[in-house]
Structure formats: structure tokens, C-alpha cells
N, CA, C and O atoms as CSV, one atom per row, in Angstrom:
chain,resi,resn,atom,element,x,y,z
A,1,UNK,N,N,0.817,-1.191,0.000
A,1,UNK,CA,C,0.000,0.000,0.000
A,1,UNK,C,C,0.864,1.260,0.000
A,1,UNK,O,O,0.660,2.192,-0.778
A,2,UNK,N,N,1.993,1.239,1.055
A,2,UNK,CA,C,2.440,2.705,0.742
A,2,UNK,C,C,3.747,2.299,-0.239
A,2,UNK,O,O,4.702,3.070,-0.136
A,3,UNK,N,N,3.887,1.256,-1.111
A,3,UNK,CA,C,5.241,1.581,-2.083
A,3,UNK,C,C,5.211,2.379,-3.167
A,3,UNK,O,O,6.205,2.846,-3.722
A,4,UNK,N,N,3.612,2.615,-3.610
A,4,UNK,CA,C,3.681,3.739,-4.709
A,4,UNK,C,C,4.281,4.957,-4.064
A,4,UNK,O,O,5.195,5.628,-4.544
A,5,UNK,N,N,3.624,5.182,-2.843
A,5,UNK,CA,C,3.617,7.051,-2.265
A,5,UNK,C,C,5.806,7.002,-1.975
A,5,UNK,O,O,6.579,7.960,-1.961
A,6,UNK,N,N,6.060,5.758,-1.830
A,6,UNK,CA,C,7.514,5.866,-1.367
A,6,UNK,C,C,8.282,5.586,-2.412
A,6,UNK,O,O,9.459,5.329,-2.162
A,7,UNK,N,N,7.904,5.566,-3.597
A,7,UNK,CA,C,8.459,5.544,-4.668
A,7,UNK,C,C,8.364,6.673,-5.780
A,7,UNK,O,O,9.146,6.816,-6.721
A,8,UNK,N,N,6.942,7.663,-5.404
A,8,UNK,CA,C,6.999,9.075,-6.015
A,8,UNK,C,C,7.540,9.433,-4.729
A,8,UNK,O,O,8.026,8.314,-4.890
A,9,UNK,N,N,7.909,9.813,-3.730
A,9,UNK,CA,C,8.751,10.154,-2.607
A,9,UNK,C,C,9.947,10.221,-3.011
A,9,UNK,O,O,10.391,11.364,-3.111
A,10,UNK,N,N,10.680,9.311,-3.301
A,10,UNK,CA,C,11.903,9.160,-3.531
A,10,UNK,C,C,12.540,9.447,-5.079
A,10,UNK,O,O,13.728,9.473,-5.400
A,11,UNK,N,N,11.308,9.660,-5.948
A,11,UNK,CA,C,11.597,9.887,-7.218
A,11,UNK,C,C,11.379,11.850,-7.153
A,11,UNK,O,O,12.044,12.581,-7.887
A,12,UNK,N,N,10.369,12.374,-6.169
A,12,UNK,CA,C,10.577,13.616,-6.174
A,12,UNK,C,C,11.478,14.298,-5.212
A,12,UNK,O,O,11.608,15.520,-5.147
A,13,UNK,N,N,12.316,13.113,-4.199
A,13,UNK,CA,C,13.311,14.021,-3.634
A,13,UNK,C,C,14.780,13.745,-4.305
A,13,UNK,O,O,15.755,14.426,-3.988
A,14,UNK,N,N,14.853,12.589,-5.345
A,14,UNK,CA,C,16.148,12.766,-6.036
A,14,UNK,C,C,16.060,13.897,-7.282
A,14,UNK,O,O,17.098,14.175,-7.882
A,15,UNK,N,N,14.800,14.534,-7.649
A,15,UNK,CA,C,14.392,15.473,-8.555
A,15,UNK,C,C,14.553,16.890,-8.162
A,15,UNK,O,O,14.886,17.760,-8.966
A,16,UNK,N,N,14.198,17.209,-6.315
A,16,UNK,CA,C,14.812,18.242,-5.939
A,16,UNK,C,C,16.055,18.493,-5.811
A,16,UNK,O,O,16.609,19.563,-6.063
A,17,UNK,N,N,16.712,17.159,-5.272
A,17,UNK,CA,C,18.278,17.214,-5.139
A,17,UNK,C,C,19.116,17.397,-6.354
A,17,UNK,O,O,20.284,17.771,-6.248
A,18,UNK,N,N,18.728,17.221,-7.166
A,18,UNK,CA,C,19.211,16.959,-8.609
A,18,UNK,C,C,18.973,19.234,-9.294
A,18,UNK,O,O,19.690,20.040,-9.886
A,19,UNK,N,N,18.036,19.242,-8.888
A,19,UNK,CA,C,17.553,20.520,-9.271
A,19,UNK,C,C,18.296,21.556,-8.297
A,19,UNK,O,O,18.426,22.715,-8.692
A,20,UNK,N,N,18.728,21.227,-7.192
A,20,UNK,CA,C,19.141,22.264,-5.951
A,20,UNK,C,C,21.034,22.240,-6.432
A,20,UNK,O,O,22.007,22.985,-6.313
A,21,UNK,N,N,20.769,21.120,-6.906
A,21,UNK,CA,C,22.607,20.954,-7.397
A,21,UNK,C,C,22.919,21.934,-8.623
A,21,UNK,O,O,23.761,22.832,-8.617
A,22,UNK,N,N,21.989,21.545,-9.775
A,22,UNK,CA,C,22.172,22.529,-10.826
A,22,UNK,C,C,22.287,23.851,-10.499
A,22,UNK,O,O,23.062,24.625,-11.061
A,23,UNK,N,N,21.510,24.150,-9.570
A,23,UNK,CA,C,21.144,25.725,-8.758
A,23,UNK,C,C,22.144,26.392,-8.463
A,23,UNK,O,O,22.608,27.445,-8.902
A,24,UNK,N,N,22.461,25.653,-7.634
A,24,UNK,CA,C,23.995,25.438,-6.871
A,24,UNK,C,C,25.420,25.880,-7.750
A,24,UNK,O,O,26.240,26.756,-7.478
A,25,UNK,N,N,25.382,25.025,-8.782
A,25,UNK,CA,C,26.565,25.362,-9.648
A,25,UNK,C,C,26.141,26.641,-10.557
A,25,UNK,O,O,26.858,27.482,-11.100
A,26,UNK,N,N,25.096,26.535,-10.541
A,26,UNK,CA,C,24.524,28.032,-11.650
A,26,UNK,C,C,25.456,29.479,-10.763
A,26,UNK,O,O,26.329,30.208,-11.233
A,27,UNK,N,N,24.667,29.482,-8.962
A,27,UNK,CA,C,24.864,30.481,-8.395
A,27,UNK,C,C,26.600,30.038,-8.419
A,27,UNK,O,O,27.279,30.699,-9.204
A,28,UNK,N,N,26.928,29.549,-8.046
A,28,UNK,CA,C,28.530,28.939,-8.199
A,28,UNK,C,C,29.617,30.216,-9.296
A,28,UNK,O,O,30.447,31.122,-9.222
A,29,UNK,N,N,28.833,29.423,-10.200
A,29,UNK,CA,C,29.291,29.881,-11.511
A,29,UNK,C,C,29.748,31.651,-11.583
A,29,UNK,O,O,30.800,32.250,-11.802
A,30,UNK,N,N,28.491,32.011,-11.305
A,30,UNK,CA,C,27.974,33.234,-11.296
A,30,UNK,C,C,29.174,34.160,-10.426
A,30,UNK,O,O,29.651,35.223,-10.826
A,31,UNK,N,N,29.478,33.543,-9.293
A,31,UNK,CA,C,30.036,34.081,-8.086
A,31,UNK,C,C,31.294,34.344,-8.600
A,31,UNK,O,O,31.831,35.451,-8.567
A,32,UNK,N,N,32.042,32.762,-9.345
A,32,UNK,CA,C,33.013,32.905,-9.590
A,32,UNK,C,C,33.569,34.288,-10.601
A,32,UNK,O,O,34.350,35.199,-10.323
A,33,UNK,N,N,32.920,34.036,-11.664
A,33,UNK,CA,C,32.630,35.099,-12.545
A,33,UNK,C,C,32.914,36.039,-12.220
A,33,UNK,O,O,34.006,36.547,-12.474
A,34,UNK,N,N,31.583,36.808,-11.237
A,34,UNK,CA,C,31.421,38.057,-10.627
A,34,UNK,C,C,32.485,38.240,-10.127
A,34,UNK,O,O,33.067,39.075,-10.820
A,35,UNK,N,N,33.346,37.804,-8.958
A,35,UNK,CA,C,34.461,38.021,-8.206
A,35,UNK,C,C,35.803,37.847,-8.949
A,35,UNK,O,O,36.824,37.823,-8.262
A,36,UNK,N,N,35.890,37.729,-10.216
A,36,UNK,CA,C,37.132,37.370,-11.328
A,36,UNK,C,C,37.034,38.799,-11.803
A,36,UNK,O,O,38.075,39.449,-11.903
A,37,UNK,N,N,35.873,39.342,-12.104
A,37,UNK,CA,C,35.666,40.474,-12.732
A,37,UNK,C,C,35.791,42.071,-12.269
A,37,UNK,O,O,36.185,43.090,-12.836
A,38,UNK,N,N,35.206,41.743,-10.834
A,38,UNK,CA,C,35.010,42.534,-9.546
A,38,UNK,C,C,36.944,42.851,-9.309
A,38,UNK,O,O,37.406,43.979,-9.136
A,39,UNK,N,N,37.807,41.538,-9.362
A,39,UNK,CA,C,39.323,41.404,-9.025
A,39,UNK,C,C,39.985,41.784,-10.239
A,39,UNK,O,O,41.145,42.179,-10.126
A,40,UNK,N,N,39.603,41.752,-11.079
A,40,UNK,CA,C,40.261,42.442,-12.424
A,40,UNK,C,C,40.119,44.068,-12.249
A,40,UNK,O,O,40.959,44.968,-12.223
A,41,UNK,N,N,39.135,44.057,-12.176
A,41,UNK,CA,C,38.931,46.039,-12.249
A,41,UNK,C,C,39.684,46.917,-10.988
A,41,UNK,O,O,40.183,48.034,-11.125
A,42,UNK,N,N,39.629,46.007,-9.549
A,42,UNK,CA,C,40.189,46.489,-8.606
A,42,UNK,C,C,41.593,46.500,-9.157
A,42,UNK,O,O,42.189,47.530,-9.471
A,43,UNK,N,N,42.058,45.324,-9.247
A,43,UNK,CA,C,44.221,45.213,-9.950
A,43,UNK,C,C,44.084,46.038,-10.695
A,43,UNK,O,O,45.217,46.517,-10.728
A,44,UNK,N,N,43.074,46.999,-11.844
A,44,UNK,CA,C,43.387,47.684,-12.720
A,44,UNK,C,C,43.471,49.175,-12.651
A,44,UNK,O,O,44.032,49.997,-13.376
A,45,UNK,N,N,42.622,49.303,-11.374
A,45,UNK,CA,C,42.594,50.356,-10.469
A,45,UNK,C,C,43.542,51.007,-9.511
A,45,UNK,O,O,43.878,52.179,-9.336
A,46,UNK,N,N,43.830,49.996,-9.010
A,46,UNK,CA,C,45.174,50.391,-8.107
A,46,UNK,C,C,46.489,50.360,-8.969
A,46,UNK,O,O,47.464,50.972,-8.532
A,47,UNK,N,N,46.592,49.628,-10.275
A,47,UNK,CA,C,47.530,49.680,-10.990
A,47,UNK,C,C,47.881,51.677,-11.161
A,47,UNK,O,O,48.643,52.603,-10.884
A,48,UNK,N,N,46.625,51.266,-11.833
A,48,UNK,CA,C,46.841,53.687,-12.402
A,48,UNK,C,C,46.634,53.986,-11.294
A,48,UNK,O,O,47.204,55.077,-11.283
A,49,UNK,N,N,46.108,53.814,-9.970
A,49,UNK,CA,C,46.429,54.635,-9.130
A,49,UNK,C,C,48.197,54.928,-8.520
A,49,UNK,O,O,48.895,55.909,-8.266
A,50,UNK,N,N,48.322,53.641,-8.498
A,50,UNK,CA,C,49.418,53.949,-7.689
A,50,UNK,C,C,50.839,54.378,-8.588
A,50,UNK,O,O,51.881,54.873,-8.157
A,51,UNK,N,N,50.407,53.931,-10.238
A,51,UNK,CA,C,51.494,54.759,-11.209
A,51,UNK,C,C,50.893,56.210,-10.856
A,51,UNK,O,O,51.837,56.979,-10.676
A,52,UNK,N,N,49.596,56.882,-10.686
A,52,UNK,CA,C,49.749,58.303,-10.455
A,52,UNK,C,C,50.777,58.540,-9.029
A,52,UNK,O,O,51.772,59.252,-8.897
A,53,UNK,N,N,50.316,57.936,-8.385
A,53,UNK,CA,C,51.274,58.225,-7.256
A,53,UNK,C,C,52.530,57.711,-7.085
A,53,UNK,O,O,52.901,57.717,-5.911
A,54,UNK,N,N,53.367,57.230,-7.949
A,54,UNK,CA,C,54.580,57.290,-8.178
A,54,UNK,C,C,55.234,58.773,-8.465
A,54,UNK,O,O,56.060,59.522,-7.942
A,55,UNK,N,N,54.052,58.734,-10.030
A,55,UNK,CA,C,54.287,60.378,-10.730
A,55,UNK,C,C,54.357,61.588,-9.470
A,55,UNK,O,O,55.312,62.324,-9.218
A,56,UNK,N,N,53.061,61.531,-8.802
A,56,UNK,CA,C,53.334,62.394,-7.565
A,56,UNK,C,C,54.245,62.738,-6.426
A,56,UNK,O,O,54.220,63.639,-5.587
A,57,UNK,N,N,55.409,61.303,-6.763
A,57,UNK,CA,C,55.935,61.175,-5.429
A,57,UNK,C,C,57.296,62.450,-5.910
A,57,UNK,O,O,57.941,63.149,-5.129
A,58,UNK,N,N,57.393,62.406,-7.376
A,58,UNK,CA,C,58.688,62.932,-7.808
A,58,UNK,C,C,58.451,64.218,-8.078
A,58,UNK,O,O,59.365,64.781,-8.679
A,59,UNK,N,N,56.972,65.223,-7.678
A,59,UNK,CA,C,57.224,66.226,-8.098
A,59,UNK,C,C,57.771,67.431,-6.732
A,59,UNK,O,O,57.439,67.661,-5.569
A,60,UNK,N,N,58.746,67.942,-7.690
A,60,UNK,CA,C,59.518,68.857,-6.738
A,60,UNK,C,C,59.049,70.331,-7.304
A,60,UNK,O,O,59.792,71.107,-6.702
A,61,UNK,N,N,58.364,70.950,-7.986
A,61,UNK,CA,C,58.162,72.649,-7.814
A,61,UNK,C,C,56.526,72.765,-8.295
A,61,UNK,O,O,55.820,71.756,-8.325
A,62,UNK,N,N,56.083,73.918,-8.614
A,62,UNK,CA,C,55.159,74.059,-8.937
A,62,UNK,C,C,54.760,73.835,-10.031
A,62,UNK,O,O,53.645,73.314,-10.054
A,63,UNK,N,N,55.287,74.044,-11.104
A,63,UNK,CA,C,54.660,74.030,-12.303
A,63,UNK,C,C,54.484,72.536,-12.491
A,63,UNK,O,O,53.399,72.238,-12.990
A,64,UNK,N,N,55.427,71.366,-12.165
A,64,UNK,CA,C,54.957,69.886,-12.237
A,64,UNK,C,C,53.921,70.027,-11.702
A,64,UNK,O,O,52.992,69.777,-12.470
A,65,UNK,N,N,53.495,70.434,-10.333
A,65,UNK,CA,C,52.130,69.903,-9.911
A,65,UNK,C,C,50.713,70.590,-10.494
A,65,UNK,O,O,49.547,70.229,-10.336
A,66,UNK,N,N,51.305,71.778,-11.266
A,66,UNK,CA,C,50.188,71.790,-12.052
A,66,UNK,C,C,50.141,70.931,-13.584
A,66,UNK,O,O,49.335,71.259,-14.455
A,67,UNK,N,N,50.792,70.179,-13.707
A,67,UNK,CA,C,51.136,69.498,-14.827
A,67,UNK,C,C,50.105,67.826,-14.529
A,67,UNK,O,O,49.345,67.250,-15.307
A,68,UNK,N,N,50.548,67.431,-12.967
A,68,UNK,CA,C,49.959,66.218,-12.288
A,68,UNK,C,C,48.672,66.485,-12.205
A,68,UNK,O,O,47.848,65.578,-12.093
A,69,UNK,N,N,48.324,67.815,-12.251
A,69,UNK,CA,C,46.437,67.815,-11.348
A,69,UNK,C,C,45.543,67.046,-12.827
A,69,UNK,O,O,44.820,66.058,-12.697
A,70,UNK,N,N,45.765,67.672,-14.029
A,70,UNK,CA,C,45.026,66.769,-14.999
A,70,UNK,C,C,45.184,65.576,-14.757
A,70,UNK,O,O,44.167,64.951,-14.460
A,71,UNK,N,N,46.368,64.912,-14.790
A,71,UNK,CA,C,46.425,63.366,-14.748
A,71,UNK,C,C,45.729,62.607,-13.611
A,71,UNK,O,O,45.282,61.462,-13.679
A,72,UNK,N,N,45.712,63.448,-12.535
A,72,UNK,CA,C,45.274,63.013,-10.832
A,72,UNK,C,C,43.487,63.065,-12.006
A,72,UNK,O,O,42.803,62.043,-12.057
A,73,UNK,N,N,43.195,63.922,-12.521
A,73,UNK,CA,C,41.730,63.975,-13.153
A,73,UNK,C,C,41.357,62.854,-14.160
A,73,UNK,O,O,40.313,62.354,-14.577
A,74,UNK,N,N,41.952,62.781,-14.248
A,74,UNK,CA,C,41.601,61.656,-15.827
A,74,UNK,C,C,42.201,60.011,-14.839
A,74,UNK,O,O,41.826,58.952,-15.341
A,75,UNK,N,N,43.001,59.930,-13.637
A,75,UNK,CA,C,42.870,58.685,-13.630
A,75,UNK,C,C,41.399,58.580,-12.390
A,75,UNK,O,O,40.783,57.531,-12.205
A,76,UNK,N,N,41.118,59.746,-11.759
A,76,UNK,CA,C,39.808,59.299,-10.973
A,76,UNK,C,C,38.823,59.358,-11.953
A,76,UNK,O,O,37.866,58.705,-11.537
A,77,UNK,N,N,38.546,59.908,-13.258
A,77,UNK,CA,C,37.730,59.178,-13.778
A,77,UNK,C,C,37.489,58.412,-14.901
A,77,UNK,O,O,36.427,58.370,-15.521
A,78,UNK,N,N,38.618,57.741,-15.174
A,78,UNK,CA,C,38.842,56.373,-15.553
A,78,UNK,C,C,38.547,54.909,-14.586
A,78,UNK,O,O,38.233,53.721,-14.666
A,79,UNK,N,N,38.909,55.994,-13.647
A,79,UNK,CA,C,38.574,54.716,-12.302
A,79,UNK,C,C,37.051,54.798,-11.752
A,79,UNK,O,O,36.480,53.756,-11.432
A,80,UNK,N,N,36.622,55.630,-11.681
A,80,UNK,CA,C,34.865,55.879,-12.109
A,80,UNK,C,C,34.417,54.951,-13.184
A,80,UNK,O,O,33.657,53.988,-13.090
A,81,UNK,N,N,34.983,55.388,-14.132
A,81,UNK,CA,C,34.311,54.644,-15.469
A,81,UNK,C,C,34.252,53.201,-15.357
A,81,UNK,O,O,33.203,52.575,-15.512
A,82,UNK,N,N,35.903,52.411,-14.963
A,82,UNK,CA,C,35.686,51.040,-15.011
A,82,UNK,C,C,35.095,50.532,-13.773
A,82,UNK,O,O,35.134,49.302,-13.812
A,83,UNK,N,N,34.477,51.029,-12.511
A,83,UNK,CA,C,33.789,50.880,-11.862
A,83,UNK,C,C,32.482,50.699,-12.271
A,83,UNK,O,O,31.856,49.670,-12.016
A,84,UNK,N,N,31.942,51.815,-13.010
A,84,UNK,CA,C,30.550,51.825,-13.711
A,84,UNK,C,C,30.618,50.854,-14.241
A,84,UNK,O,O,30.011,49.976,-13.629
A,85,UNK,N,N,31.154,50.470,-15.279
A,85,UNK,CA,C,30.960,49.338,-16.087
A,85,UNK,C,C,31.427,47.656,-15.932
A,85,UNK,O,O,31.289,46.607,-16.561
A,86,UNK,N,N,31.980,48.080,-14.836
A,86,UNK,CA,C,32.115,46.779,-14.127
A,86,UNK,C,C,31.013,46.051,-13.140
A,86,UNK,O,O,30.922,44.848,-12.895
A,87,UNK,N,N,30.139,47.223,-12.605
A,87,UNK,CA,C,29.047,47.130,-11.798
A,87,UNK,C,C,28.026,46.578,-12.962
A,87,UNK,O,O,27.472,45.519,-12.667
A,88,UNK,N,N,27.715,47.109,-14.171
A,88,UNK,CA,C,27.173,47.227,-14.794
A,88,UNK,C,C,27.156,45.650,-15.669
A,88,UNK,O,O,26.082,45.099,-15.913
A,89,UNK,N,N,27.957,45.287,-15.917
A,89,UNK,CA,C,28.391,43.449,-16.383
A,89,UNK,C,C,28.408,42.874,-14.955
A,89,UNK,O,O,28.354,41.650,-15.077
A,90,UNK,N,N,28.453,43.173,-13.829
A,90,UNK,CA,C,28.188,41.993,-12.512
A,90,UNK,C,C,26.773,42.474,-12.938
A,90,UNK,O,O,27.211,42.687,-14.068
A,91,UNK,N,N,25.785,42.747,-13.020
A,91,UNK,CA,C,24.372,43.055,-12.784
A,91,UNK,C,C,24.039,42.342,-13.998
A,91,UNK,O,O,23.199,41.444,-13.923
A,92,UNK,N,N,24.664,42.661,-15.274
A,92,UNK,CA,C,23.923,41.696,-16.755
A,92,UNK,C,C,24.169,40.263,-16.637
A,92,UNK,O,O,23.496,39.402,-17.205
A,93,UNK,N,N,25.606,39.955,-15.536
A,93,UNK,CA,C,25.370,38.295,-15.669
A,93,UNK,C,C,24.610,37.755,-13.953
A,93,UNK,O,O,23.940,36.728,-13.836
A,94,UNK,N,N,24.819,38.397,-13.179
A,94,UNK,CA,C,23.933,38.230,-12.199
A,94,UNK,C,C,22.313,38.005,-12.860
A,94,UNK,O,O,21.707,36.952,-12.663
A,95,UNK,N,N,21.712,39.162,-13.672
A,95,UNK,CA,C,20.166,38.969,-14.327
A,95,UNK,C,C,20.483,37.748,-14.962
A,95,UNK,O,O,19.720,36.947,-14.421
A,96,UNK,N,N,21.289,37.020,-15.949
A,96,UNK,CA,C,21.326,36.203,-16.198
A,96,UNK,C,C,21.380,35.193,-15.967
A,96,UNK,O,O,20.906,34.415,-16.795
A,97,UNK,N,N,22.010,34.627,-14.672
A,97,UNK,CA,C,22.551,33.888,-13.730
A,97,UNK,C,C,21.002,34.000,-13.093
A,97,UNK,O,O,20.788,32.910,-12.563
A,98,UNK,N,N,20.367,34.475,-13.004
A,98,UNK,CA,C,19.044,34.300,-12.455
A,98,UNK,C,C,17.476,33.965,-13.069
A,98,UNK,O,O,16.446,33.628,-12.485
A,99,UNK,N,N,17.747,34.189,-14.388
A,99,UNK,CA,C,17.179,33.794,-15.379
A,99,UNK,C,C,17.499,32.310,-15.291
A,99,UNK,O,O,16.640,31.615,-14.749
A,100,UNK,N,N,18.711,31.657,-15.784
A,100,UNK,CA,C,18.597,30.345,-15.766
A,100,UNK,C,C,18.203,29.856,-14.336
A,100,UNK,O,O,17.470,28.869,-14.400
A,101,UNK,N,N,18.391,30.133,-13.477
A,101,UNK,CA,C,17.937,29.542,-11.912
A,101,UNK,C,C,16.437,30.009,-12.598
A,101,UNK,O,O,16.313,29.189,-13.508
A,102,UNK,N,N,15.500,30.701,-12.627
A,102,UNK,CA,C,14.200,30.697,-12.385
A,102,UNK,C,C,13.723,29.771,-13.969
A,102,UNK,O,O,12.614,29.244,-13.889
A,103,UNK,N,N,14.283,29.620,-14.977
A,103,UNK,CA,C,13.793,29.004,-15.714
A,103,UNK,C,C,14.162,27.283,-15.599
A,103,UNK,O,O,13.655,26.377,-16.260
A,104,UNK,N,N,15.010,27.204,-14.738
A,104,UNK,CA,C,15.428,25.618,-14.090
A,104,UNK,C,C,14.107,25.602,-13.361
A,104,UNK,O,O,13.252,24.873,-13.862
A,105,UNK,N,N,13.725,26.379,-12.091
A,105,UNK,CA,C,12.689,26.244,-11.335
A,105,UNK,C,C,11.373,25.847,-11.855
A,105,UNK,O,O,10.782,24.804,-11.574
A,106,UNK,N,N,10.875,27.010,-12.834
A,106,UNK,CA,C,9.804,26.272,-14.080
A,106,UNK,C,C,9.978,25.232,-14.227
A,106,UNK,O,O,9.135,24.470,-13.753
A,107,UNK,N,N,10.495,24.975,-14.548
A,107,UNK,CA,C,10.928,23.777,-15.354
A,107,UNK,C,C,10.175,22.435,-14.397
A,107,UNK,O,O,9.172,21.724,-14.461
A,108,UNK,N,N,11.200,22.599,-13.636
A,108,UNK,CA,C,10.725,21.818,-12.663
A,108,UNK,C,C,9.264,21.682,-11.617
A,108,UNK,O,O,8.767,20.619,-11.244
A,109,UNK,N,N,8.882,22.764,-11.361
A,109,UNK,CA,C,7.291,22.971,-11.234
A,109,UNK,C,C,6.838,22.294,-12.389
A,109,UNK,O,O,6.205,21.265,-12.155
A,110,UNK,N,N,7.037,22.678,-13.858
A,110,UNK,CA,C,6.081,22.233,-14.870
A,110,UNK,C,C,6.254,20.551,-14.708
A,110,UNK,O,O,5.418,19.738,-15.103
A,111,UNK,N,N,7.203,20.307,-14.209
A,111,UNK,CA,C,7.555,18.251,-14.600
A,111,UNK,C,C,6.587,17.902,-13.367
A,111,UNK,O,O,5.684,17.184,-13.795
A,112,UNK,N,N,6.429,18.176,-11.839
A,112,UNK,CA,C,5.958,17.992,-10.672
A,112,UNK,C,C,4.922,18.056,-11.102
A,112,UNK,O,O,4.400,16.956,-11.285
A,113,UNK,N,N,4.081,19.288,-11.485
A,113,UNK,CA,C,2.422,19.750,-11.944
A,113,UNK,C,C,2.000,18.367,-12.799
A,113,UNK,O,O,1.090,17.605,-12.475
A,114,UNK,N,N,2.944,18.213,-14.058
A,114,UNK,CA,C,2.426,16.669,-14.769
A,114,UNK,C,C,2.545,15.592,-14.319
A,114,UNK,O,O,2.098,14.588,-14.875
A,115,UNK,N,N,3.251,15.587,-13.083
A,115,UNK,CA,C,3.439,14.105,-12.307
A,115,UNK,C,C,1.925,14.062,-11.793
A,115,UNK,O,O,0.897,13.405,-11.957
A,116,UNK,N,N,2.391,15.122,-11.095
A,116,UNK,CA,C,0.859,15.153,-10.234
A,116,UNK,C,C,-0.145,14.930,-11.307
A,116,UNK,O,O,-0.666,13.824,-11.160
A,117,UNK,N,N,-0.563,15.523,-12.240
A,117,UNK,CA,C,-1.561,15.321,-13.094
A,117,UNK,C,C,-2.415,13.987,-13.642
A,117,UNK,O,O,-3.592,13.702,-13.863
A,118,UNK,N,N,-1.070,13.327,-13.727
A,118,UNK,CA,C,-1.008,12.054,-14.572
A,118,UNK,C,C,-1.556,11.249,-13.245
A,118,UNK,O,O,-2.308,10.306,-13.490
A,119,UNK,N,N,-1.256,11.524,-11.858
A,119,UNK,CA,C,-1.426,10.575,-10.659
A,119,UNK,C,C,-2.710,10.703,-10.669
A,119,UNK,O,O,-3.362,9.662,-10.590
A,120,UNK,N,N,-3.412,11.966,-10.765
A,120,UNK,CA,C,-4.867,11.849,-10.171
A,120,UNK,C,C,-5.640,11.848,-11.440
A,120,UNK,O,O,-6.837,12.062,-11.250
A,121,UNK,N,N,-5.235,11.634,-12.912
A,121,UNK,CA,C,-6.055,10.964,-13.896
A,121,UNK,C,C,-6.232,9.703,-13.931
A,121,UNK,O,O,-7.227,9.237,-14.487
A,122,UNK,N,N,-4.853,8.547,-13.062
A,122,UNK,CA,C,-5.089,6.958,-12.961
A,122,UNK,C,C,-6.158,7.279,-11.428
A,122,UNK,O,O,-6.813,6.279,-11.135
A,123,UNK,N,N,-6.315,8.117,-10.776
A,123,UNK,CA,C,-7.072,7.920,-9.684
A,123,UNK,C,C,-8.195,8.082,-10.055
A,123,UNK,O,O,-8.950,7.250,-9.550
A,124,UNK,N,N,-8.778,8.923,-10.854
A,124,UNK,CA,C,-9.820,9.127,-11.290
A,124,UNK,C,C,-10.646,8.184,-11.852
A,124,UNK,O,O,-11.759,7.884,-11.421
A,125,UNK,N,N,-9.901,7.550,-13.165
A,125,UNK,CA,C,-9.578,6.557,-13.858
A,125,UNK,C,C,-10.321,5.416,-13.323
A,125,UNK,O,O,-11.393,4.896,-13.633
A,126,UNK,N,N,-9.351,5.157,-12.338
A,126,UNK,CA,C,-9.487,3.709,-11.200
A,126,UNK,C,C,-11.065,4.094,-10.236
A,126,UNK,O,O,-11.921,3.273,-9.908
A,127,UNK,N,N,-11.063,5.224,-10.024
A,127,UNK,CA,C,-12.041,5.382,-9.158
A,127,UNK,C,C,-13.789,5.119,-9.817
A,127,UNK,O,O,-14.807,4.643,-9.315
A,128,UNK,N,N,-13.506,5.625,-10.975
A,128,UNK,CA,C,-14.240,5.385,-12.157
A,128,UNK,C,C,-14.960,4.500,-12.675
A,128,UNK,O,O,-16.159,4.608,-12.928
A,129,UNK,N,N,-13.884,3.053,-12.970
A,129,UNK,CA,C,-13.887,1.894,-13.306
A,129,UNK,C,C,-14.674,1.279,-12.105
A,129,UNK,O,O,-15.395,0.323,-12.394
A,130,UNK,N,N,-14.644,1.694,-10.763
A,130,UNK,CA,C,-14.482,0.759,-9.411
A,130,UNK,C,C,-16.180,1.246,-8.971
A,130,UNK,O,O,-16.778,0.585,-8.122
A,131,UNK,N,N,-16.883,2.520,-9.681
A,131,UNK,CA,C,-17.573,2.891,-9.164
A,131,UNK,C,C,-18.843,2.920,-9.690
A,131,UNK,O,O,-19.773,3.671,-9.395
A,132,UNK,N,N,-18.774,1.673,-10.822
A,132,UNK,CA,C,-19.776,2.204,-12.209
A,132,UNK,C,C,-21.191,1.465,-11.502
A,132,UNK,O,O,-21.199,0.356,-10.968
A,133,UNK,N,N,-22.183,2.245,-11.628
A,133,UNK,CA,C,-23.696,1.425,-10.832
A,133,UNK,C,C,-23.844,0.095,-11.339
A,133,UNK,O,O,-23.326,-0.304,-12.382
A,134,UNK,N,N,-24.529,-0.546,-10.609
A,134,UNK,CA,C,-24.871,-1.825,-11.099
A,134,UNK,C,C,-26.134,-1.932,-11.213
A,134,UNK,O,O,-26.899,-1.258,-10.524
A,135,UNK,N,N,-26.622,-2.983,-12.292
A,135,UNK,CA,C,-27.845,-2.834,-13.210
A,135,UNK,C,C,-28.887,-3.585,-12.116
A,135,UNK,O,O,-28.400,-4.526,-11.489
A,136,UNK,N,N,-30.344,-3.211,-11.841
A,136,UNK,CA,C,-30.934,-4.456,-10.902
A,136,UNK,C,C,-31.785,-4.889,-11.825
A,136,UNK,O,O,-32.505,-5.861,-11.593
């Protein structure tokens, strides 16, 4: 009596586990990504920063340091910029990275919904067959 219910039991918890794993490596994925990308822009950042501040370390009169103030300008916003657009690609593969997680999830609702479906059309079915009047 209960080996059907322990056999869709066990067929829908190797279906979650199976689905929580994919999930898993999706967000995985994602992280790795994000934090490769996130570590690229920072090394690329402190790179021109700290060549400006090399440049800065050597100036001795005035007219160099009015020579440095453009460059001090153009590397804070270069370093603005690849910030923006680094934020801006973690957010397009993050949306993406979340897209496939919610279209895995569908997915899987839609397979459960037809399990279920198919269970209570043999119940119906059976209930059907088992219930037909009898002639007097």
C-alpha cells in the first residue's frame, strides 16, 4: 500500500536534489565570474592609481604639480568609469545567472504539476472503473 507514495517520494526528492545541485553550480558559476571580474577592475585600479602616485611622489616645484592635477583627473575618472561598467556586467550576468535559476525552477514545477496530473487521472480513472452502478 504505501510503495507507490515511497516511490513518487523518492523519485521527487532525487528530482529536488538533482535541481538544488544545478542551482547550486549556476549560483557557483555566477560568483566565480562576478568576483574574477570585480578582481580584475580592482588590480586595474590600483595599478593607475598607484602609477599616479609614483608620478606624484617625484614632483619637486610648482609648475609639475600643475602638470599632475590633470592626470590626478583623468585617472579618478577612468577609475569611475571602469567601476561603472564593471558594476554594470556583474548586474547583466547576475540577471542572467538568475534567469537560468528561475527558468530551471519552471521547469521543474512544470515536470511535478504533470506528475501530479497524470497521478490523479489513474485515480480518477481507477475510481471510475471501481464505481460504475450496477444494473438491478
Amino acid at each position: 500500500m504505501y510503495q507507490p507514495f515511497n516511490e513518487q517520494f523518492a523519485a521527487a526528492t532525487r528530482q529536488f536534489a538533482d535541481a538544488a545541485a544545478q542551482v547550486n553550480r549556476l549560483a557557483l558559476d555566477n560568483a566565480e565570474a562576478v568576483f574574477g571580474l570585480q578582481l580584475s577592475a580592482i588590480e586595474d585600479r590600483v595599478n593607475a592609481t598607484f602609477a599616479f602616485l609614483g608620478e606624484a611622489a617625484e614632483v619637486r616645484d610648482f609648475d609639475s604639480f600643475k602638470t599632475l592635477w590633470p592626470k590626478g583627473a583623468q585617472v579618478a575618472r577612468e577609475n569611475l568609469e571602469r567601476g561603472i561598467a564593471t558594476g554594470q556586467e556583474v548586474f547583466g550576468r547576475s540577471l542572467k545567472a538568475h534567469g537560468a535559476i528561475t527558468e530551471l525552477a519552471k521547469s521543474q514545477f512544470e515536470s511535478a504539476a504533470r506528475g501530479v496530473q497524470g497521478e490523479v487521472e489513474k485515480t480518477v480513472k481507477a475510481a471510475g472503473a471501481g464505481s460504475k452502478p450496477s444494473v438491478k
